[in-house]
Short mmCIF file of the C-alpha atoms (twelve columns), coordinates in Angstrom:
data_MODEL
# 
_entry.id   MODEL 
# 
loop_
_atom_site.group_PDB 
_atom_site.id 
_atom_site.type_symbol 
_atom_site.label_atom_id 
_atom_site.label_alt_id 
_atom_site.label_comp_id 
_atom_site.label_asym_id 
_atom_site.label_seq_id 
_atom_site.Cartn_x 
_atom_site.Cartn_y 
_atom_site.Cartn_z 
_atom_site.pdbx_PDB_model_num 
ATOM 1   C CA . UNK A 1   40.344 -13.463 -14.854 1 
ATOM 2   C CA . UNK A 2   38.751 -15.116 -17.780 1 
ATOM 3   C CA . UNK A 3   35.663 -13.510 -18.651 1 
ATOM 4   C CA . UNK A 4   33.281 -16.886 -19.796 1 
ATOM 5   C CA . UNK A 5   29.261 -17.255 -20.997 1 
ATOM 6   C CA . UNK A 6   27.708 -19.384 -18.024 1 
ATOM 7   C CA . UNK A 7   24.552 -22.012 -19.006 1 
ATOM 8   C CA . UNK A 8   23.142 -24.373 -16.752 1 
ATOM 9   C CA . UNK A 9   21.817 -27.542 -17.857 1 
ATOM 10  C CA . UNK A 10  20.788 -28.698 -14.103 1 
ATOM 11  C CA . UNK A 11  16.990 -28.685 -13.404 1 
ATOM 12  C CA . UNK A 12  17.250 -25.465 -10.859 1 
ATOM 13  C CA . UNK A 13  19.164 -22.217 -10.327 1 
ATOM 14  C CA . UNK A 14  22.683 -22.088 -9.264  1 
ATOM 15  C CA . UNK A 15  22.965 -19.610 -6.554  1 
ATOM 16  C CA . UNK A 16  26.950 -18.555 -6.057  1 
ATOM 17  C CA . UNK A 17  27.160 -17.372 -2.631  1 
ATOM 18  C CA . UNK A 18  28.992 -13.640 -2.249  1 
ATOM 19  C CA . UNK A 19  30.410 -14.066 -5.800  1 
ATOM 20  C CA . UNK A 20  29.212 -10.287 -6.690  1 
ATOM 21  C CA . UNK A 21  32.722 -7.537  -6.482  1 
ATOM 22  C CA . UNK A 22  30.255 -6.347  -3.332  1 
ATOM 23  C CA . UNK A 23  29.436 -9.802  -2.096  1 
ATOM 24  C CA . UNK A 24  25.870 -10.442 -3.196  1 
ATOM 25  C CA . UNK A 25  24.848 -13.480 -4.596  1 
ATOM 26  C CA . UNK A 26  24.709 -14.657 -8.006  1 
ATOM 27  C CA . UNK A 27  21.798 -16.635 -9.929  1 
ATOM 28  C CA . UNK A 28  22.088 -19.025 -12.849 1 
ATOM 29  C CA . UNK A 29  18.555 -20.170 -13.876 1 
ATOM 30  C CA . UNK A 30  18.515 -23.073 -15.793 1 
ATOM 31  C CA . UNK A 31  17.793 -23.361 -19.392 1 
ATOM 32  C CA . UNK A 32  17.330 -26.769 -20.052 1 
ATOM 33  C CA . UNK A 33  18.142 -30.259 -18.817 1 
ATOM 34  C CA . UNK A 34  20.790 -32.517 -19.786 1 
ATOM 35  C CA . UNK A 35  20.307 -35.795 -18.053 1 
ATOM 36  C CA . UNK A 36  22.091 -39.399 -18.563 1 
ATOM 37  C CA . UNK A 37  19.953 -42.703 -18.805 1 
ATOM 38  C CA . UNK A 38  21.244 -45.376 -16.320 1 
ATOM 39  C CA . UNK A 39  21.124 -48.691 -16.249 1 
ATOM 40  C CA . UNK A 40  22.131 -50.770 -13.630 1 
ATOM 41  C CA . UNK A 41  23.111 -54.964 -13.530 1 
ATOM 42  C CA . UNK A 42  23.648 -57.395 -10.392 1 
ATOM 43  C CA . UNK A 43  27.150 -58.373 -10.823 1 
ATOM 44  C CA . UNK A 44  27.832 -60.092 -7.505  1 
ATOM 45  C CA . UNK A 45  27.308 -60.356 -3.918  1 
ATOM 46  C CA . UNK A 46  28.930 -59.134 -0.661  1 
ATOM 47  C CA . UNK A 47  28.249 -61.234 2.843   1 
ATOM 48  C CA . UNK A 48  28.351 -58.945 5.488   1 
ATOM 49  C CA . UNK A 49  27.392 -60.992 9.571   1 
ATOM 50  C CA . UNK A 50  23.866 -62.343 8.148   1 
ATOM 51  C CA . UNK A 51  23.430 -59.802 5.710   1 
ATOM 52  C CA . UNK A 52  23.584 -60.630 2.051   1 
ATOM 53  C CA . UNK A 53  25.126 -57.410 0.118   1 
ATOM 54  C CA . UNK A 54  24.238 -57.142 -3.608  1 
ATOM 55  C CA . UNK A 55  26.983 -55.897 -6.023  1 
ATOM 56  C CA . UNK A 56  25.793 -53.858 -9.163  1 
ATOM 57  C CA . UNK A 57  27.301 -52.622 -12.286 1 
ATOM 58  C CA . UNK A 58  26.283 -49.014 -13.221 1 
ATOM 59  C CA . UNK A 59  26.559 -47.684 -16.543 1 
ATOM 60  C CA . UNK A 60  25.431 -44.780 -17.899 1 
ATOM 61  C CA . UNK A 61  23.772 -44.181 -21.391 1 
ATOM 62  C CA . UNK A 62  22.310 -41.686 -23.941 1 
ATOM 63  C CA . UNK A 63  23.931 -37.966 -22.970 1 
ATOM 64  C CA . UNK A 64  22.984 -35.769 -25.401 1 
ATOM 65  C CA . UNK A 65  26.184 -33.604 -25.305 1 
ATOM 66  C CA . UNK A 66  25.998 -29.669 -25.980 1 
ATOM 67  C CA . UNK A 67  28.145 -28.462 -28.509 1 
ATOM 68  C CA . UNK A 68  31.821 -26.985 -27.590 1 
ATOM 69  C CA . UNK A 69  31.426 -23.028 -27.808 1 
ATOM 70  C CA . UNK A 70  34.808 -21.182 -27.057 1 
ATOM 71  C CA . UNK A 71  34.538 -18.896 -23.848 1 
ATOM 72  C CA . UNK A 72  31.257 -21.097 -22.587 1 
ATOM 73  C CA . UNK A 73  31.075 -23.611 -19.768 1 
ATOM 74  C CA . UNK A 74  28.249 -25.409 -18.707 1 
ATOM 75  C CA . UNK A 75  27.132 -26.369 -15.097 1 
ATOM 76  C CA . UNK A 76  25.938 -30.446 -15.249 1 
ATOM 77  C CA . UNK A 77  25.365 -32.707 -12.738 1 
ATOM 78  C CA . UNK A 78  28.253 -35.165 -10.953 1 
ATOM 79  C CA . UNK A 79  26.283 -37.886 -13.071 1 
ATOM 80  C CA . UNK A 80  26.485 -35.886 -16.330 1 
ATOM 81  C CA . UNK A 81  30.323 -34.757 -15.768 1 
ATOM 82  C CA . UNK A 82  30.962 -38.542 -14.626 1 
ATOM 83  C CA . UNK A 83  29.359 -39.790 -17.862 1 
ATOM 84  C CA . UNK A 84  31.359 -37.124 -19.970 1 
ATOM 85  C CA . UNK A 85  35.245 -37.309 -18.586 1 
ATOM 86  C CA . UNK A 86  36.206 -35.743 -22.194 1 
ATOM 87  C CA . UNK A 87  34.468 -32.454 -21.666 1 
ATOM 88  C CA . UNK A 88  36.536 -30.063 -20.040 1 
ATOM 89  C CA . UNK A 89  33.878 -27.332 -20.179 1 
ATOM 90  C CA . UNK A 90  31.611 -28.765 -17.383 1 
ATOM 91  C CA . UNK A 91  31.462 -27.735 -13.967 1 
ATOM 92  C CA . UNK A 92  29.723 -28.781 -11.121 1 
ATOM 93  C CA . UNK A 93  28.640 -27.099 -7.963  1 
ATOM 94  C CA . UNK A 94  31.151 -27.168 -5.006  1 
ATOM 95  C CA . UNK A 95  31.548 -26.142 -1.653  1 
ATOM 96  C CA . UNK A 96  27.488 -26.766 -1.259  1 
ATOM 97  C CA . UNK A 97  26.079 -24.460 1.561   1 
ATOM 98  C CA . UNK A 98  23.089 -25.860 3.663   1 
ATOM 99  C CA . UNK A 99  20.595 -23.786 6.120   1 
ATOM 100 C CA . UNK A 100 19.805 -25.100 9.666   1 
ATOM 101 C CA . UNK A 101 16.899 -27.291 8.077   1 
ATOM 102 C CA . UNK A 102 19.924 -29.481 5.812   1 
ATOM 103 C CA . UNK A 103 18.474 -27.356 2.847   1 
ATOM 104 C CA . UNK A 104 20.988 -26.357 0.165   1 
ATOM 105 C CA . UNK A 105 20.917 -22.975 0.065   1 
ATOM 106 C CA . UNK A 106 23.638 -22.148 -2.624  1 
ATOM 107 C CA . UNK A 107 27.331 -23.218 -3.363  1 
ATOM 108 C CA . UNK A 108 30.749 -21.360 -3.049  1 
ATOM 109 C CA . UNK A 109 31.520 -21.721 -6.521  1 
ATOM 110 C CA . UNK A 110 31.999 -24.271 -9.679  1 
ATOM 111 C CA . UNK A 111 34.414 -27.034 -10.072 1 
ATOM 112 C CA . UNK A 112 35.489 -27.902 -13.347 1 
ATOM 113 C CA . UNK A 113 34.860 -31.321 -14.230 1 
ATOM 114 C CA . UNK A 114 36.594 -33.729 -11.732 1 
ATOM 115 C CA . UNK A 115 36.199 -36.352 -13.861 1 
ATOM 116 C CA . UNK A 116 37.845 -34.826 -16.308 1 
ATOM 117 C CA . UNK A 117 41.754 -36.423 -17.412 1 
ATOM 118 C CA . UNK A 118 43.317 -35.165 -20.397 1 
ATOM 119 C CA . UNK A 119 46.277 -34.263 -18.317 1 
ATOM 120 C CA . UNK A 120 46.404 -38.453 -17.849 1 
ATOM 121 C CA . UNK A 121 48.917 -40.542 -19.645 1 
ATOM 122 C CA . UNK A 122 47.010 -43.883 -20.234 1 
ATOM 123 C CA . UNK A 123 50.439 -45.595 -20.670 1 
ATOM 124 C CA . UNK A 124 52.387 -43.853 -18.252 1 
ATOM 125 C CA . UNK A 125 53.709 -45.647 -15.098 1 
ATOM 126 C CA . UNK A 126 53.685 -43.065 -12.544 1 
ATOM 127 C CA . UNK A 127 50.934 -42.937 -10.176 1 
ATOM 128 C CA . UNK A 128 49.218 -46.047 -11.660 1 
ATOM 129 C CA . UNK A 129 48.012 -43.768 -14.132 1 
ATOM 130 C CA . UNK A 130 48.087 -46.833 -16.714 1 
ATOM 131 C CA . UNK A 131 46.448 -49.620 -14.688 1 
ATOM 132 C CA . UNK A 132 42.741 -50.994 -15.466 1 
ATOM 133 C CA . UNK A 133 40.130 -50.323 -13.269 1 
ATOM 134 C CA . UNK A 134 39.734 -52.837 -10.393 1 
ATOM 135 C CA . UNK A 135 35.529 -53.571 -11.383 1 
ATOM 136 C CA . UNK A 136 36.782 -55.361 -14.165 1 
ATOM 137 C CA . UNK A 137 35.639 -53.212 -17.351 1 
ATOM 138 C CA . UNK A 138 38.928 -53.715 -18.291 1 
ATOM 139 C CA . UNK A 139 39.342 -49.495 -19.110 1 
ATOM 140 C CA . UNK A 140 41.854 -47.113 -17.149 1 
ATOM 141 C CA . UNK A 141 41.025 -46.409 -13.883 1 
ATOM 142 C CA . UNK A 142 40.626 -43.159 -14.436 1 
ATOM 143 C CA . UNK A 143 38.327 -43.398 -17.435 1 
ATOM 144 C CA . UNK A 144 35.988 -45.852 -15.987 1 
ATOM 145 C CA . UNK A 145 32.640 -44.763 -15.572 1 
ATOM 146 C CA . UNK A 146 31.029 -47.641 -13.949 1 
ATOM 147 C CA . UNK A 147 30.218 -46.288 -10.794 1 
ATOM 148 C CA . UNK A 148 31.456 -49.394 -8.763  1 
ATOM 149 C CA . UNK A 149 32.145 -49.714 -5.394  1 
ATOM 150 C CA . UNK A 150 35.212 -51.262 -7.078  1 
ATOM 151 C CA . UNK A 151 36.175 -48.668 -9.223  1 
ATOM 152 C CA . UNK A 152 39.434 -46.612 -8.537  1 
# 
């Protein structure tokens, strides 16, 4: 088990349900922010019975990435690991736990960065690993961060 410095850049403590070697809880409190800017543009329009459906294009802007320190991770938010697919040192919060009221409570544990793909071949053939993303920003799939409901 790899023994790691834990900082979380979310606005609020990380409670890790029953992650203590007796099954108490753990705390992260955060120690600063990092946040994304977004911006969003109209792109097109969907026609659902009567309904008109618009279509935007969501990027996202201005991270303000914390240096790469060697045993350290740092807990973002999906936005921030979505904005940063290169950084292989953020996790998010997953398996979220919720009381009776809907209230998150705590999580199960970290996931490291799902949008994360260094293990993707941007030429490669299998899987579709090479093809462009289906909004149109003309980037691999899997390196688009547009946030479309036509991206995958």
């Amino acid at each position: 088990m790899e023994k790691v410095k834990i900082i979380n850049l979310t606005p609020h403590p990380i409670k890790i349900l029953g992650a203590g070697e007796n099954g108490e809880d753990l705390e992260i409190p955060s120690t600063g922010i990092l946040r994304v800017a977004e911006s969003t543009k109209k792109i097109s329009e969907l026609k659902h019975k009567e309904f008109r459906i618009p279509i935007y294009k969501t990027e996202y802007s201005g991270l303000k990435e914390p240096p790469r320190v060697p045993g350290t991770i740092y807990i973002v938010s999906s936005i921030v690991a979505m904005a940063a697919p290169h950084r292989d040192d953020f996790y998010v919060p997953c398996k979220i736990v919720h009381d009776n009221e809907g209230r998150v409570i705590g999580c199960k544990g970290l996931a490291k960065n799902p949008y994360h793909k260094s293990d993707k071949k941007e030429n490669s053939d299998s899987n579709n690993e090479g093809r462009p993303c289906n909004c149109g920003s003309g980037l691999p799939w899997y390196r688009c961060t547009m946030a479309s409901s036509y991206c995958g």
